[in-house]
C-alpha positions as CSV (number, residue, x, y, z in Angstrom):
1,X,0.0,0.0,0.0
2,X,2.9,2.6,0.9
3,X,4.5,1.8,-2.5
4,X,1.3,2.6,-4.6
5,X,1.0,5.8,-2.7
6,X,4.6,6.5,-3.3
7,X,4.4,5.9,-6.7
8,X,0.8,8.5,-6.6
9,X,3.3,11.0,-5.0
10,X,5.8,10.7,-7.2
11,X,4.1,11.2,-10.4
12,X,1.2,14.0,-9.4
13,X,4.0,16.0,-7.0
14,X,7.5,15.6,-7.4
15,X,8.2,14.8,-11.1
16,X,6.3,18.1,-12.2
17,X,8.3,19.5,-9.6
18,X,11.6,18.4,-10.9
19,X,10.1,19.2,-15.0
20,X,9.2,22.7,-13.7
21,X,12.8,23.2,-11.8
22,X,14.4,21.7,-14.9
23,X,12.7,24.5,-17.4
24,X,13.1,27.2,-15.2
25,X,17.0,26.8,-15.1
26,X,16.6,27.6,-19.2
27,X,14.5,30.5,-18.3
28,X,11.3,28.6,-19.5
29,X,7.8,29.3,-16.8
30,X,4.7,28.7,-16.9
31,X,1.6,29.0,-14.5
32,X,2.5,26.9,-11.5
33,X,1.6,23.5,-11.6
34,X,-1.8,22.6,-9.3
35,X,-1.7,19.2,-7.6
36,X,-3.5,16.4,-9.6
37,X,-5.5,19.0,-11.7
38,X,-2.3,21.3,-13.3
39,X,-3.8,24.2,-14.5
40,X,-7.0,22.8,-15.4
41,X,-9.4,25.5,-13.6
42,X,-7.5,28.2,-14.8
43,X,-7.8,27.1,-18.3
44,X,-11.6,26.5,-18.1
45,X,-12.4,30.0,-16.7
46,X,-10.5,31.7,-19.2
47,X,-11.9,29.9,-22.0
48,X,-15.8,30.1,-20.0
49,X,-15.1,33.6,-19.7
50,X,-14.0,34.6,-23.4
51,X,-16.4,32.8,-24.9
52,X,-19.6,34.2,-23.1
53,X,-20.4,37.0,-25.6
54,X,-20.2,37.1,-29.2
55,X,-17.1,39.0,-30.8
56,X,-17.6,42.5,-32.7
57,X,-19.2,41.2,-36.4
58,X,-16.4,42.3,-38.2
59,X,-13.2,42.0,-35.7
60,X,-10.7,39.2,-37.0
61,X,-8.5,39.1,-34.1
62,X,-9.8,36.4,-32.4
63,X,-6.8,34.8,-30.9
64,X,-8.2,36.0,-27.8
65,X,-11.7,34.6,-27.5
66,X,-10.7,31.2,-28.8
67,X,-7.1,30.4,-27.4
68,X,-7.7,32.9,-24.8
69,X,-5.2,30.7,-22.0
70,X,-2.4,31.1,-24.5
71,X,-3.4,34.9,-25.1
72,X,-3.2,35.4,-21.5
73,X,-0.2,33.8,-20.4
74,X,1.9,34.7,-23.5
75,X,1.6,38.1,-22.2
76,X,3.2,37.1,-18.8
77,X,5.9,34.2,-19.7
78,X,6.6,34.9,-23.1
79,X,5.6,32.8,-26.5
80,X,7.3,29.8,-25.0
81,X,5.7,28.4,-21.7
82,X,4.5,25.0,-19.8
83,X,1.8,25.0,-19.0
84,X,-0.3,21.3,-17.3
85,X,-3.2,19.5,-18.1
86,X,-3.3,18.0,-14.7
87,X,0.2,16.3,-14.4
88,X,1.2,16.4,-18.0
89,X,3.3,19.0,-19.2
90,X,3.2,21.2,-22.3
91,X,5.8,23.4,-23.8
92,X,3.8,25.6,-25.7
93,X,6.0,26.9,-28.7
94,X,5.2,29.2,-31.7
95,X,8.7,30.4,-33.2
96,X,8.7,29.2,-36.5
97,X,12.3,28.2,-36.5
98,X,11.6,25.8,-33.4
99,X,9.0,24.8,-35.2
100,X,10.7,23.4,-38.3
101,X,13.1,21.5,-35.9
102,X,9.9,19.7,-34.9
103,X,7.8,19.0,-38.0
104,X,10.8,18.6,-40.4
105,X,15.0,18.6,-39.6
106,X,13.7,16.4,-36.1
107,X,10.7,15.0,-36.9
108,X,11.5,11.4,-36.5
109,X,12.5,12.2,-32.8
110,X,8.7,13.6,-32.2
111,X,5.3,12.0,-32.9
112,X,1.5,12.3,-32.0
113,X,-0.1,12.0,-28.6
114,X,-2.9,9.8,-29.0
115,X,-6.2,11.2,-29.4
116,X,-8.6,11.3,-26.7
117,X,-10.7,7.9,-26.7
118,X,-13.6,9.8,-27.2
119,X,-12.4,11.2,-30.5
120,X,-10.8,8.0,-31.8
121,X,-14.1,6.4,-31.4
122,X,-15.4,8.6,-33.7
123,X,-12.4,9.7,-36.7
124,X,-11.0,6.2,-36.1
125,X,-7.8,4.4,-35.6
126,X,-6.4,5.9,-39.2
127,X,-3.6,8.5,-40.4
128,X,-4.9,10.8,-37.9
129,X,-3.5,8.9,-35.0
130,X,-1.0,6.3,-36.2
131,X,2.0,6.7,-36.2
132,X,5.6,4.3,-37.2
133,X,5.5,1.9,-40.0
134,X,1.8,1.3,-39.9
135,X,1.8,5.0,-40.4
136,X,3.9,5.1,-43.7
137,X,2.2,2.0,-44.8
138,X,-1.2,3.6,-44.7
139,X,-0.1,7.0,-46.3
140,X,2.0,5.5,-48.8
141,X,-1.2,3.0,-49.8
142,X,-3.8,5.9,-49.5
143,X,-1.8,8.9,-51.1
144,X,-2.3,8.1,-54.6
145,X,-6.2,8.7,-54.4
146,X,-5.7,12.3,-53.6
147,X,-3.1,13.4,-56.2
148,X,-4.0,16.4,-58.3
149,X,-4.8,14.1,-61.0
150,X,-7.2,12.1,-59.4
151,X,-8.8,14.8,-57.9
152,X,-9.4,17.0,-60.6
153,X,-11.7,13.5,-62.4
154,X,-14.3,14.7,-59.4
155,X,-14.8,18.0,-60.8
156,X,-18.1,17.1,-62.7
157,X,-19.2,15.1,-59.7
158,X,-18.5,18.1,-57.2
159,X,-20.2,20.4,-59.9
160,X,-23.7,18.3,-59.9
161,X,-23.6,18.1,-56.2
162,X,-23.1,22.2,-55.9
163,X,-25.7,22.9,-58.4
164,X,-28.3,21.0,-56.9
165,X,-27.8,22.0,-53.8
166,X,-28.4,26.0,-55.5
167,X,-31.2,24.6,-57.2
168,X,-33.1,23.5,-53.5
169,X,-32.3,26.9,-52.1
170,X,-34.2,28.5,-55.1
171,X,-36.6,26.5,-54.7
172,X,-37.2,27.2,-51.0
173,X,-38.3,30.7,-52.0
174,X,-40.9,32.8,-53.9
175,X,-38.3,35.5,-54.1
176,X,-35.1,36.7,-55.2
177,X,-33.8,36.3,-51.9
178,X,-33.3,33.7,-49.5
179,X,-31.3,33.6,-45.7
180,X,-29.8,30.1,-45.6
181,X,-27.7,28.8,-42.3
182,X,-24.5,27.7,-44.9
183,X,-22.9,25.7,-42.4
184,X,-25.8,23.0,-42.0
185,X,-25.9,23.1,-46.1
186,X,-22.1,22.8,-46.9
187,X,-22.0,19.8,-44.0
188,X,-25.1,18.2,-46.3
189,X,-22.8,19.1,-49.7
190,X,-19.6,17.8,-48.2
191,X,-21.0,14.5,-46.8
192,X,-22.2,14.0,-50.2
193,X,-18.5,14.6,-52.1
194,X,-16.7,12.5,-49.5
195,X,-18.7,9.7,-49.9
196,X,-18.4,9.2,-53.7
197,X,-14.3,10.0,-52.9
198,X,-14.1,7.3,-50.9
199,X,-16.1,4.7,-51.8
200,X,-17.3,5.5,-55.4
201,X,-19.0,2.5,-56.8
202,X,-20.1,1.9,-53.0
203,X,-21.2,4.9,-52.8
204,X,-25.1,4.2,-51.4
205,X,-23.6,2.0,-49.1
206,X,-21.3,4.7,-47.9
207,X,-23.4,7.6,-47.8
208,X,-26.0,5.5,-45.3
209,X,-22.3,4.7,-43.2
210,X,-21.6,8.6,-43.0
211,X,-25.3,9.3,-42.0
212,X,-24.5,7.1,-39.1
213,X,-21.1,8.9,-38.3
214,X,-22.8,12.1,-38.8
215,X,-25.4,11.2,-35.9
216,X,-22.3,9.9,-33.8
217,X,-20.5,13.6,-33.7
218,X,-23.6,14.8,-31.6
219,X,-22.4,12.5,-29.0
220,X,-18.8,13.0,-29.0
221,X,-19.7,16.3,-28.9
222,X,-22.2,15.7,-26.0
223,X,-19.1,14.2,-24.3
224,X,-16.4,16.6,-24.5
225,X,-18.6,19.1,-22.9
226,X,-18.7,16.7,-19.8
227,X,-15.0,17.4,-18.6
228,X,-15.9,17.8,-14.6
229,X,-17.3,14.0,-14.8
230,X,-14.9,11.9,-17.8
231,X,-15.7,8.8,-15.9
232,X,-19.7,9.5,-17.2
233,X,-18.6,8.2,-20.8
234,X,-18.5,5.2,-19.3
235,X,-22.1,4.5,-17.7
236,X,-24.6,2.9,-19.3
237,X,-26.7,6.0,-19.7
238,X,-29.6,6.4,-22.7
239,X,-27.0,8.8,-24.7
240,X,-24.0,6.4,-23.8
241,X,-25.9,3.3,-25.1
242,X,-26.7,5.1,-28.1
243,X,-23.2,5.8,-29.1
244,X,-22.0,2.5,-28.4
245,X,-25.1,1.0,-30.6
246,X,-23.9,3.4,-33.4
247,X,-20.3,2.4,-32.8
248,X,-20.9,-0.8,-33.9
249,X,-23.4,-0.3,-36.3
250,X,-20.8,2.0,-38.0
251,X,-17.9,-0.9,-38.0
252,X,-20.4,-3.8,-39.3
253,X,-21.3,-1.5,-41.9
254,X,-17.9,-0.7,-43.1
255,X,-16.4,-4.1,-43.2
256,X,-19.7,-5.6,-44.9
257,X,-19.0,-2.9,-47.6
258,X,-15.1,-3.8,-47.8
259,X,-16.1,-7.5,-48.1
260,X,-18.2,-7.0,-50.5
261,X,-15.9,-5.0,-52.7
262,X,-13.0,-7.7,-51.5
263,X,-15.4,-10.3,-53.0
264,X,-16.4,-8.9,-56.2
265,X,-12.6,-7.2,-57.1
266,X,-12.0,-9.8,-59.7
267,X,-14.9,-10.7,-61.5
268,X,-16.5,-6.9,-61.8
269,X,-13.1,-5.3,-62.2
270,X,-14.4,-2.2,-60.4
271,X,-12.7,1.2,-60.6
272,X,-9.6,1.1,-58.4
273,X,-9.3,4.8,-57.8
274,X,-11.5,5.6,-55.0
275,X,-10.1,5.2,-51.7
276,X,-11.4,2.2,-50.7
277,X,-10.5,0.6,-54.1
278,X,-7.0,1.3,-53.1
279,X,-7.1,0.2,-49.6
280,X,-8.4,-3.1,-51.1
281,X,-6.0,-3.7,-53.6
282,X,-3.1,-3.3,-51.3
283,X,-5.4,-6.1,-48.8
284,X,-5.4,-8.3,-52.3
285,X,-1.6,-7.6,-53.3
286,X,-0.6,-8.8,-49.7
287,X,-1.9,-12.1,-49.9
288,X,0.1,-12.5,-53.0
289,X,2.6,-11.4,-50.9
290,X,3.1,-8.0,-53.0
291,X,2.9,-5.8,-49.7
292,X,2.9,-6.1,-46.0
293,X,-1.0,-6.8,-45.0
294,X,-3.7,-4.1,-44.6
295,X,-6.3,-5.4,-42.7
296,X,-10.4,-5.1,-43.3
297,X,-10.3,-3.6,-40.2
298,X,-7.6,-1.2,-40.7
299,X,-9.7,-0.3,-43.7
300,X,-12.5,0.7,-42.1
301,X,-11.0,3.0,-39.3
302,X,-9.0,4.9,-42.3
303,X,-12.9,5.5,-43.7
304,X,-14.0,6.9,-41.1
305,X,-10.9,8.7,-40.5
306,X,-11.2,10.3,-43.8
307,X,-14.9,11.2,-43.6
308,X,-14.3,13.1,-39.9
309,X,-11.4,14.7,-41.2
310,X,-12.4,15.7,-44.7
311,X,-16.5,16.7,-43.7
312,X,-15.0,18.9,-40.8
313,X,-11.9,20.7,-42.6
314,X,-13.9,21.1,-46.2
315,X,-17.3,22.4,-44.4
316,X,-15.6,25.2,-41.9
317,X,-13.5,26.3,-44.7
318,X,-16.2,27.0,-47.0
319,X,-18.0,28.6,-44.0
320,X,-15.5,30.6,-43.0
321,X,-14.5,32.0,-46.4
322,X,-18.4,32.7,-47.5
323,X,-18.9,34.6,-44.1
324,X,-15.3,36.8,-44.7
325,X,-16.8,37.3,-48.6
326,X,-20.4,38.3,-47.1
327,X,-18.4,40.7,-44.6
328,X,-16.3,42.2,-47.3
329,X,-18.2,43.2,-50.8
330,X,-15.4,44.7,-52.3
331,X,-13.7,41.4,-52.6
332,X,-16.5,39.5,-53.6
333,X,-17.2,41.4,-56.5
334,X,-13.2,41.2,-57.5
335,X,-13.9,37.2,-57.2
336,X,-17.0,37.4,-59.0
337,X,-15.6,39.5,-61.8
338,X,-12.7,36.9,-62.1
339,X,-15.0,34.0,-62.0
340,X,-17.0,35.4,-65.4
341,X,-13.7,36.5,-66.8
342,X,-12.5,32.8,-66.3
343,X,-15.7,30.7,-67.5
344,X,-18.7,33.2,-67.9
345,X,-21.6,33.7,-65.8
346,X,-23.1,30.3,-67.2
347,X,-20.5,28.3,-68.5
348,X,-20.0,25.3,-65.8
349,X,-16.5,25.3,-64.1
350,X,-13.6,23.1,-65.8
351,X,-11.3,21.1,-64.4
352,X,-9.1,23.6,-66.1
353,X,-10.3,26.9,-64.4
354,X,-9.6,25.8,-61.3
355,X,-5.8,26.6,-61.3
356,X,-6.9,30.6,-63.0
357,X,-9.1,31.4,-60.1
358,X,-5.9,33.4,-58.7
359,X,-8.2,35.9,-56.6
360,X,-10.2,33.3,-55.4
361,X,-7.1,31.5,-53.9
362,X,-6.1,34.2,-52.2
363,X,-9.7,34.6,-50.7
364,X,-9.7,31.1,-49.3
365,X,-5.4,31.5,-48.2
366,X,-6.7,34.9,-46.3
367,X,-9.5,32.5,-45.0
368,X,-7.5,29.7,-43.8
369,X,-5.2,31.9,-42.3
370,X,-7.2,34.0,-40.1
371,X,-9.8,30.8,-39.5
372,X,-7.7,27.7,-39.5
373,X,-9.8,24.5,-38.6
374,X,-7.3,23.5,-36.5
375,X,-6.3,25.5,-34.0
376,X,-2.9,24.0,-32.6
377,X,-1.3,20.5,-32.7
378,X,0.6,18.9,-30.4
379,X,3.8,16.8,-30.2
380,X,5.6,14.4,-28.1
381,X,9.4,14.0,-27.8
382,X,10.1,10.8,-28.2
383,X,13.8,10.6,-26.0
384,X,16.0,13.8,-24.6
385,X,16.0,16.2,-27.4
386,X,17.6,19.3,-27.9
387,X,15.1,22.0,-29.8
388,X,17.0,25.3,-30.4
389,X,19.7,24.7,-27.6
390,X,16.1,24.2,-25.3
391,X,17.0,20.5,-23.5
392,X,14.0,18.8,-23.9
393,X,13.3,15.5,-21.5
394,X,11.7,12.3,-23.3
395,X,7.1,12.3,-23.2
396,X,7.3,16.2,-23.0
397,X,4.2,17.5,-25.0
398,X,4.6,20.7,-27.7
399,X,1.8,22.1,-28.0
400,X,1.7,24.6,-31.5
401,X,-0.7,26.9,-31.4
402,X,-1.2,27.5,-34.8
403,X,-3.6,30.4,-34.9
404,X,-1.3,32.2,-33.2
405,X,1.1,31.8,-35.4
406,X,-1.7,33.0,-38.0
407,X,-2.0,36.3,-35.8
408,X,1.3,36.9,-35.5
409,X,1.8,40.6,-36.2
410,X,5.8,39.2,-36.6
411,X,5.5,37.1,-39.3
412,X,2.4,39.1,-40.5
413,X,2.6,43.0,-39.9
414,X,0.8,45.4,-38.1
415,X,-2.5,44.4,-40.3
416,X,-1.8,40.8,-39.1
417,X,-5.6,40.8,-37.7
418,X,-7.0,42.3,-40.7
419,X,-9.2,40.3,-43.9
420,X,-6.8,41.3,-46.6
421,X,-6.2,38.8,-49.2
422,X,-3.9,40.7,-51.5
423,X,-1.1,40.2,-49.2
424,X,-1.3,36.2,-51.2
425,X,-0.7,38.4,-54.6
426,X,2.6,37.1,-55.0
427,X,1.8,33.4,-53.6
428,X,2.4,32.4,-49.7
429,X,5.9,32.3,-49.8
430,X,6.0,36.6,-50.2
431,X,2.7,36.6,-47.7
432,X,5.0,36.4,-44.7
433,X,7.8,37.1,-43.0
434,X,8.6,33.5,-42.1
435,X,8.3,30.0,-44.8
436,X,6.7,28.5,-41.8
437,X,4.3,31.4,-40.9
438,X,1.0,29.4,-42.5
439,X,0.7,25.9,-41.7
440,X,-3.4,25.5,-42.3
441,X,-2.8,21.9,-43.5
442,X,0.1,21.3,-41.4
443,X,3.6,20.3,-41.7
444,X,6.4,17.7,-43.0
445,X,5.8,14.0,-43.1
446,X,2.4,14.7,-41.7
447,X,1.0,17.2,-43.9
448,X,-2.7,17.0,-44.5
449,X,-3.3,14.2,-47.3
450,X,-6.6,15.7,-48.4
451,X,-5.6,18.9,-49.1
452,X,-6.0,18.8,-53.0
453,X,-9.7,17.9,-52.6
454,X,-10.3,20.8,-49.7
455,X,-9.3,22.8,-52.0
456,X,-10.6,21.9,-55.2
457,X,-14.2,21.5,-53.5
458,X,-14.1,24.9,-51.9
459,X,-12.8,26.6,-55.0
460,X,-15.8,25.3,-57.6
461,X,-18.7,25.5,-54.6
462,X,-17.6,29.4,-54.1
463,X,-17.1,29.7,-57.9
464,X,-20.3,28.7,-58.3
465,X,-22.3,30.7,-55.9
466,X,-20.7,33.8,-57.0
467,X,-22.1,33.2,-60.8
468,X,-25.6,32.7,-59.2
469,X,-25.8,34.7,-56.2
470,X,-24.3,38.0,-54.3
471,X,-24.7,37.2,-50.7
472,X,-24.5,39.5,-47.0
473,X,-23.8,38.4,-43.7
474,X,-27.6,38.1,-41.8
475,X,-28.9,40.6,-39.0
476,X,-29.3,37.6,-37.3
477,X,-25.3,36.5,-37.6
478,X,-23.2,36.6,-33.9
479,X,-19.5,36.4,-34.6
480,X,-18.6,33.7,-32.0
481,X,-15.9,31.4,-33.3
482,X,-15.6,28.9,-31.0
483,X,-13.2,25.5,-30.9
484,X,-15.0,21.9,-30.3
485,X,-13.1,19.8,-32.3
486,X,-12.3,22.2,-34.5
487,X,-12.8,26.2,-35.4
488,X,-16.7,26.9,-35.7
489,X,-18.9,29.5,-35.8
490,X,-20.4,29.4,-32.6
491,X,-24.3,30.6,-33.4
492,X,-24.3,29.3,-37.1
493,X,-23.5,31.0,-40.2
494,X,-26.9,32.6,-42.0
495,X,-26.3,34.3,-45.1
496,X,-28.6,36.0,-46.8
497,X,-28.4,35.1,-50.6
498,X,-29.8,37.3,-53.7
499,X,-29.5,35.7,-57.3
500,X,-27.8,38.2,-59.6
C-alpha cells in the first residue's frame, strides 16, 4: 500500500516538480503546476469567460476569445511556456524556426499523442493517429487517391452536387432572396463529395455509413462538454448506449461494404481509384505477398478517418470564407468579376479553371489563415531532445498553437488581424515574413493528405455561388468562433443570398 502511494506521489507531486525546476533553469515558466489537476481550472475559466459574448461582427482578431489561456499567459511568460493538463506537461511553442526543428529537420524524434478515446471512437484508428510503420504503410497506400490528377476526375461530380444544392435553395423561395444557415448546407454538400471519394462504386452503401457517423458527432460532442465528470462516458446511460449501438453499427457496416468489394474485385473489375479501391487492392496484393498486410479492419478506421477529417476541414473552410466574402463586398465582386472572366456567368467550371481562379485563392489563403480548422497540434518527444539549444526530457508534449502563429503581427505586420487577401498576390511564400508562418494543412511528413480535394471542393462551390448569387452576412449573424473539435462559428453562419 505505501508503494502505490509513493508511486501517486511521485508522479502528481514531485516529477512536475523536478520538470518545472528543470525548465526554469533555461528560463522557460509557466503558470505553476496545481496538484493532480495542473492548471486545469484556470484554463476553463479563461476559456468560459471569453467565450460568453459574441465578438464585434467584423473584428478578425480572435486569438483571444478562442485560445484565450495562451493569449493570456503569453503576455506574462513569453511565447514559449508550460503549462499542465493536470500532471502532464506542455511546452507551448510558436517560433517558426523551433518549429521546423519539430515537423521537419527532427521530426522522427517527435510523434503524435494519442487522441482522446472519445475522439478515436469517432475519426478512427487511421492516419490521424497512427504513427511508425503502420503510419507510412497507410499514407503511402492511400496517397495516390488524392493526387491532383485524381482529384481534378471529381470535378463534374462536385459540380452536380453544388448545383443541386443552389437549385433546392431556389426552390425554397418565392423570391429573389433567400437567408440560408450555410454551415448546415455545406456539412449536407460535403458528406455527399466524401462519400463518392471514398467509396465510389459503394457509394449508397457509404453515404448511409456517413449518416451514421454524422449522428455519432452529436455524442462526442455531448461528451467533451462533460470534462468535470470523464468517468460518465463510461455509464450505461440512454445517450451512452446510443453511441455505443452506433459504434458498432458503424464498423459492421464498413467491413460488410469492404467485403463486398474484396469479393467482387475480380470478376467486376471495379474502378480502383477511389479510396477504398485502393485500400483493397493493397489487402489483395498482400496475400500475393506483394505488400505487408492491410487489414479489413484497418480499412475501415481509415474511412472513417477520412470522412471526420475531410466533412470537418472542407465544411468550416467553405463557411469561414463565404462569411469573410459576405463581410467584405469589395472582394467579392473582384472574385465574381474573375469568375465570369475565367468561364462566364453560365458556362459550368472546368477542371481547367480551377488553377486561374488566382483571386479566389487568395480569398480562401486569407481565410484559412485567419480561421484555421485546426487551432494547434501537439507533439511528443520521443527521447531527450535538444530544440533550439532548449533540452527537452523524453514524453514532454509541444503544443503549437497554430492560430497564433496566424496572428502573428511578426511574421504578418501590423494588419496581421485584418481580412486582406492581397497580401497572397505574389503566392504564400512573399505573404509572410517567415516559410513557416501558415501551416493551415500542417507540416512535413504529416501534412494534410486531403488537401487537393479541400481545395478543389471549396474553390468550384464558391465559384459557383458567386455566378448565381451575391450574398450578406444576416442581422441575425453573432460572430462567436468557437473551438470543439475544430474552429466553428459558434451561433451558425446565415447568409442572406440574392440571385444576380
Amino acid at each position: 500500500m505505501m508503494a502505490v502511494v509513493l508511486k501517486i506521489l511521485v508522479a502528481l507531486w514531485w516529477r512536475p516538480r523536478k520538470i518545472e525546476e528543470h525548465f526554469a533553469k533555461q528560463g522557460i515558466r509557466g503558470p505553476p503546476y496545481n496538484f493532480l489537476l495542473g492548471n486545469a481550472k484556470e484554463i476553463l475559466s479563461l476559456m468560459s469567460k471569453s467565450s460568453s459574448q459574441p465578438m464585434p461582427t467584423f473584428s478578425h482578431n480572435i486569438l483571444p476569445r478562442v485560445l484565450s489561456f495562451y493569449h493570456h499567459w503569453k503576455k506574462i511568460y513569453g511565447g514559449m511556456f508550460l503549462i499542465w493538463f493536470g500532471p502532464t506537461v506542455r511546452l507551448t511553442i510558436s517560433d517558426p524556426d523551433l518549429i521546423r526543428e519539430i515537423f521537419i529537420s527532427k521530426s522522427e524524434l517527435f510523434e503524435k499523442i494519442e487522441a482522446h478515446p472519445v475522439f478515436k471512437q469517432l475519426e478512427g484508428d487511421g492516419l490521424l493517429n497512427l504513427n511508425g510503420e503502420k503510419w507510412s504503410h497507410h499514407r503511402k497506400i492511400t496517397t495516390p487517391a488524392f493526387n491532383i490528377e485524381n482529384i481534378k476526375l471529381l470535378v463534374p461530380m462536385v459540380v452536380k452536387c453544388v448545383n443541386q444544392m443552389l437549385d433546392r435553395w431556389i426552390a425554397m423561395s418565392n423570391s429573389d432572396e433567400i437567408e440560408i444557415e450555410v454551415s448546415e448546407c455545406y456539412q449536407t454538400l460535403t458528406k455527399d463529395v466524401i462519400a463518392r471519394t471514398t467509396f465510389g462504386c459503394s457509394y449508397d452503401e457509404g453515404e448511409v455509413i456517413f449518416r451514421l457517423q454524422a449522428q455519432q458527432m452529436v455524442y462526442v460532442a455531448d461528451a467533451l462538454k462533460n470534462v468535470t465528470f470523464p468517468i460518465s462516458r463510461f455509464l450505461p446511460t440512454k445517450k451512452n448506449m446510443r453511441a455505443w449501438k452506433l459504434d458498432k453499427e458503424i464498423n459492421r457496416s464498413l467491413e460488410n461494404v469492404i467485403k463486398k468489394r474484396m469479393h467482387n474485385w475480380r470478376e467486376d473489375e471495379l474502378d480502383q481509384k477511389d479510396l477504398l479501391g485502393l485500400m483493397v487492392q493493397a489487402t489483395l496484393g498482400s496475400k500475393e505477398g506483394l505488400e505487408p498486410k492491410i487489414t479489413v479492419h484497418d480499412i475501415a478506421e481509415e474511412c472513417k478517418n477520412f470522412f471526420f477529417a475531410g466533412e470537418q476541414t472542407t465544411t468550416n473552410l467553405l463557411t469561414w470564407t463565404t462569411i469573410l466574402l459576405a463581410m467584405h463586398p469589395q472582394w467579392q465582386l473582384m472574385a465574381r468579376d474573375e469568375v465570369f472572366k475565367v468561364c462566364g456567368s453560365s458556362d459550368v467550371p472546368s477542371k481547367d479553371d480551377i488553377s486561374k481562379f488566382k483571386i479566389l485563392n487568395m480569398v480562401i489563403n486569407e481565410s484559412l489563415r485567419l480561421y484555421p480548422s485546426v487551432v494547434a497540434t501537439i507533439r511528443r518527444s520521443r527521447s531527450n531532445v535538444e530544440l533550439g539549444g532548449y533540452k527537452i526530457p523524453s514524453g514532454t508534449e509541444l503544443l503549437i498553437p497554430i492560430l497564433a502563429i496566424h496572428h502573428d503581427q511578426a511574421i504578418w505586420g501590423h494588419d496581421a488581424n485584418e481580412f486582406n487577401p492581397a497580401r497572397f498576390s505574389g503566392g504564400v511564400a512573399r505573404a509572410t515574413k517567415h516559410p513557416l508562418g501558415f501551416i493551415p494543412f500542417g507540416l512535413g511528413i504529416r501534412t494534410c493528405i486531403g488537401q487537393n480535394l479541400v481545395m478543389l471542393q471549396t474553390k468550384l462551390t464558391l465559384a459557383i455561388i458567386l455566378q448565381r448569387f451575391s450574398f450578406t452576412i444576416s442581422p441575425k449573424y453573432k460572430h462567436a468562433p468557437t473551438v470543439l473539435m475544430i474552429l466553428h462559428p459558434q451561433h451558425g453562419a446565415p447568409i442572406i443570398f440574392r440571385r444576380l
